[in-house]
N, CA, C and O of each residue as an XYZ file, in Angstrom:
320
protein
N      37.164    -16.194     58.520
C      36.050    -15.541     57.853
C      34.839    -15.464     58.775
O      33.964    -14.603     58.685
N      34.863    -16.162     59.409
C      33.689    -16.460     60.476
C      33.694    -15.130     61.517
O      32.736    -14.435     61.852
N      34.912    -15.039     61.855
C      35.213    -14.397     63.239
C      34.788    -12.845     62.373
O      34.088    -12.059     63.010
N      35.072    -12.583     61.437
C      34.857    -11.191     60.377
C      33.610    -11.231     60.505
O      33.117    -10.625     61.456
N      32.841    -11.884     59.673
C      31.124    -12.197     59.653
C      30.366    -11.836     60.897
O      29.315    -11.210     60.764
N      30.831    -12.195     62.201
C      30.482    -11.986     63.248
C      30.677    -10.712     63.828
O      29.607    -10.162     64.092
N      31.786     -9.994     64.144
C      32.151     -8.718     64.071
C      31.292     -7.784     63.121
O      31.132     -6.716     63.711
N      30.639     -7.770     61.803
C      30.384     -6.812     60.723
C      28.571     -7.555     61.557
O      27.724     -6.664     61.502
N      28.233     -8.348     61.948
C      26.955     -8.884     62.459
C      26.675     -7.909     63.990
O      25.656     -7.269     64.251
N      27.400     -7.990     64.488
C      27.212     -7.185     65.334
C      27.308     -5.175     65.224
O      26.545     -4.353     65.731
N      28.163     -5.023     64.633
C      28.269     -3.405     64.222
C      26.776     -3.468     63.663
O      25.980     -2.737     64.252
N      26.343     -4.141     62.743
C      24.978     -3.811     61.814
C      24.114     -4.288     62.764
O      23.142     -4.721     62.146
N      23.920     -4.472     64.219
C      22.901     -4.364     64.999
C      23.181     -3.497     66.024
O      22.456     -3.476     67.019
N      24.051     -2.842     65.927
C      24.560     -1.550     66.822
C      23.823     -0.536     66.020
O      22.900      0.163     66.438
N      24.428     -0.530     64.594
C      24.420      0.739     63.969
C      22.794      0.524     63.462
O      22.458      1.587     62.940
N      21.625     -0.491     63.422
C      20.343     -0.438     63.475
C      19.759     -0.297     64.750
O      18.538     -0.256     64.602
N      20.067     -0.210     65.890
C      19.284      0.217     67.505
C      19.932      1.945     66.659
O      19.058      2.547     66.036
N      20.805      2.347     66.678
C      21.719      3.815     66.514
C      20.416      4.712     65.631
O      19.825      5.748     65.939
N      20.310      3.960     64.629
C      19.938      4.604     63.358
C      17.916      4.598     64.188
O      17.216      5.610     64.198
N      17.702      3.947     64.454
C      16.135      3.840     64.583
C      16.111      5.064     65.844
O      15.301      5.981     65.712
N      17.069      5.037     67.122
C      17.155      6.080     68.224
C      17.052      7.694     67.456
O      16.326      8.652     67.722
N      17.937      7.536     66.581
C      18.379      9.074     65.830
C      17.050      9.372     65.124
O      16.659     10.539     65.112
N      16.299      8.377     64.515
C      15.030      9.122     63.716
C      13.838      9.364     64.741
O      12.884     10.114     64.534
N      14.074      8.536     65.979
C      13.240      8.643     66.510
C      13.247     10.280     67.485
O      12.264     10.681     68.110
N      14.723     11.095     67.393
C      15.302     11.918     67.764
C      14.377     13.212     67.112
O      13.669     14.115     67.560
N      14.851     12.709     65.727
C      14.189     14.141     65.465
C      13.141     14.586     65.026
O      12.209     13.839     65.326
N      12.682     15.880     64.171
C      11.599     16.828     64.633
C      10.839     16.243     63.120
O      11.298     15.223     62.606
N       9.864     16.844     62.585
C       9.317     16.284     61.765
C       9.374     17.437     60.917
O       9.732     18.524     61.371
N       8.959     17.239     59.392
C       9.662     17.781     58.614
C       8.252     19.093     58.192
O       8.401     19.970     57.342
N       7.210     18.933     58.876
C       6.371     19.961     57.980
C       6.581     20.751     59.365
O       7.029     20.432     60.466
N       5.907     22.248     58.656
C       6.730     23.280     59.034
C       5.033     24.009     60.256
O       4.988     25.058     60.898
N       3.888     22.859     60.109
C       2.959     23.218     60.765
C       2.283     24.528     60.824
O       2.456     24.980     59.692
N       1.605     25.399     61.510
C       1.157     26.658     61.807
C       2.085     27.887     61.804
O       1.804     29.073     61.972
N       3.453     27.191     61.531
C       4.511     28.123     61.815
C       4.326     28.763     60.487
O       4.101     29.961     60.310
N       4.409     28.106     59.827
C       4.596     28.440     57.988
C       3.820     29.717     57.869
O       4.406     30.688     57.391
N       2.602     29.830     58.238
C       1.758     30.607     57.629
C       1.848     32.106     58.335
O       1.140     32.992     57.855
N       2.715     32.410     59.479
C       3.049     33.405     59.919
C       4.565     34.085     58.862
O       4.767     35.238     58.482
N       5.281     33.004     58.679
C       6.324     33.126     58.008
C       7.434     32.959     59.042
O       8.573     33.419     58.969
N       6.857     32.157     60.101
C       8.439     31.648     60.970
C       9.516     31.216     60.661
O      10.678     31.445     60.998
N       8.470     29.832     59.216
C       9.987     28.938     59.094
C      10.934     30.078     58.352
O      12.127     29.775     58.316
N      10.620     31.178     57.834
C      12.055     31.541     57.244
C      12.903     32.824     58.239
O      13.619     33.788     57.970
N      12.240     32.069     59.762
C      13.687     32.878     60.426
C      14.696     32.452     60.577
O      14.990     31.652     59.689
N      15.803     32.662     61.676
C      17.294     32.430     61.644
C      17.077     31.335     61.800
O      17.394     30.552     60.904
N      16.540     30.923     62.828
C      16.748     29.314     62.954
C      15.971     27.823     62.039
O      15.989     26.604     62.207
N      15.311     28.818     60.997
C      14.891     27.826     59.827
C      15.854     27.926     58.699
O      15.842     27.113     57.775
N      16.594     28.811     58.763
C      17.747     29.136     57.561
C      19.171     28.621     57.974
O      20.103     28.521     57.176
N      19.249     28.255     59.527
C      20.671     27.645     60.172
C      19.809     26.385     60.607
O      19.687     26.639     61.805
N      19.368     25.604     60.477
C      19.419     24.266     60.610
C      20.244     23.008     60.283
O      20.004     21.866     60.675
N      21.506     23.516     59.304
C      22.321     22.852     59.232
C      23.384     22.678     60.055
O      24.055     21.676     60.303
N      23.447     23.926     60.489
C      24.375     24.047     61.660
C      23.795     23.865     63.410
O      24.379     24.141     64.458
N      22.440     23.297     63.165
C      22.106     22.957     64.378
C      22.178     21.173     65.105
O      22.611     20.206     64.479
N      21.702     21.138     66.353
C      21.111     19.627     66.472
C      20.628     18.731     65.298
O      21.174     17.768     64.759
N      19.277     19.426     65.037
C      18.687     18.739     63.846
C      19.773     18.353     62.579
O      19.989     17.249     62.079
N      20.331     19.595     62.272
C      21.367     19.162     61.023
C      22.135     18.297     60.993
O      22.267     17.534     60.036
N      23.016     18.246     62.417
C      23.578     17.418     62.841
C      22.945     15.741     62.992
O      23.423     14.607     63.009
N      22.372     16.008     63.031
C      21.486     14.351     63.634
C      21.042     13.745     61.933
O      20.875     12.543     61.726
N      20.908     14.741     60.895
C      20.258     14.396     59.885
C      21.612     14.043     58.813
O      21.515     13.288     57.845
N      22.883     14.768     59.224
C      24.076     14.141     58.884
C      24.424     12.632     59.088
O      24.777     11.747     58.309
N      24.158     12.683     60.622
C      24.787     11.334     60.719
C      23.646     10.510     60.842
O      23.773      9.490     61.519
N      22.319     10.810     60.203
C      21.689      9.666     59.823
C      21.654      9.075     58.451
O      21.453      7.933     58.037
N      21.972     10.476     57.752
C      22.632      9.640     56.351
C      24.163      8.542     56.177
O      24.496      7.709     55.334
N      24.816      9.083     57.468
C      25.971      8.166     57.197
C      25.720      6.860     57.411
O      26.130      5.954     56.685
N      24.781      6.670     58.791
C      24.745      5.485     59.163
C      23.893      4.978     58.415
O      24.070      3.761     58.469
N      23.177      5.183     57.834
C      22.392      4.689     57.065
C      23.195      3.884     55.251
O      23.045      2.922     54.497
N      23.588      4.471     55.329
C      24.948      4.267     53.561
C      25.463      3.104     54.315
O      25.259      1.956     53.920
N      26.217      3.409     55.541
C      26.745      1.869     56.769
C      26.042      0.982     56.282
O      26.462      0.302     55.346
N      24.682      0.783     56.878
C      23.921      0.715     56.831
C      24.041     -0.795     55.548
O      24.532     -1.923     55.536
N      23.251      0.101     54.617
C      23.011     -0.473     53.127
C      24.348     -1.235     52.892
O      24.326     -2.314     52.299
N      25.691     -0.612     53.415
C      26.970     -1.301     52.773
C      27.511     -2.670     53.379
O      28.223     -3.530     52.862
N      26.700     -2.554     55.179
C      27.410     -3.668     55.649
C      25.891     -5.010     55.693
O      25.977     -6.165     56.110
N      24.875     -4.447     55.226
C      23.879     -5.332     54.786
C      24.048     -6.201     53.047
O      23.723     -7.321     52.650
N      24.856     -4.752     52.241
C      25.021     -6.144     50.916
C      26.162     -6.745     51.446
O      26.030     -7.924     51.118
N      27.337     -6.626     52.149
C      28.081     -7.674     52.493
C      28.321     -8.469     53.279
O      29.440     -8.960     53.429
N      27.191     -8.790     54.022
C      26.458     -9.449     54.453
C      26.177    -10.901     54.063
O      26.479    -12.053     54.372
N      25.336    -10.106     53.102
C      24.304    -10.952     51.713
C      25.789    -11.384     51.101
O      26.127    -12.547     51.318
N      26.408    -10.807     50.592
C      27.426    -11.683     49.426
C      28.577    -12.495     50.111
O      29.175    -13.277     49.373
N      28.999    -12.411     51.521
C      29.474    -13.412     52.310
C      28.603    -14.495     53.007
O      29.103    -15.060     53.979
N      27.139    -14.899     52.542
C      26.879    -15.855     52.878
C      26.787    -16.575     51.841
O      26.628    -17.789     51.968
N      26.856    -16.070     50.781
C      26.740    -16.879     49.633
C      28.391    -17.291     49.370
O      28.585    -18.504     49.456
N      29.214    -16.732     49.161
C      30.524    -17.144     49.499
C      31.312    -18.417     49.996
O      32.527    -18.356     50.183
């Protein structure tokens, strides 16, 4: 159980350096001076899912759920 504990201890300080790099990655969410020309609703404000950004905002939700899942079991294998 130990050797497990240790293994899931280390991924959850991988996947927290991972997760803090990725937000620190991307762009910020207001749409600035652009808005008021009507930029954000060109191609590339309407395909952002299929870009970098989308991409990066995917797998910051995953790691993040990681995240939350290998932090409560964590918590309920020390009490264990």
């Amino acid at each position: 159980m130990a050797v497990l504990r240790t293994i899931l201890t280390v991924v959850f300080i991988i996947i927290c350096v991972v997760v803090s790099a990725i937000v620190l990655l991307q762009e910020g969410k207001s749409a600035g001076l652009g808005s008021i020309g009507g930029a954000a609703e060109s191609y590339w404000g309407k395909n952002k899912g299929r870009s970098m950004e989308g991409a990066l905002v995917k797998v910051t939700r995953i790691l993040t759920i990681l995240f939350l899942v290998i932090a409560i079991i964590l918590n309920i294998s020390r009490f264990g």
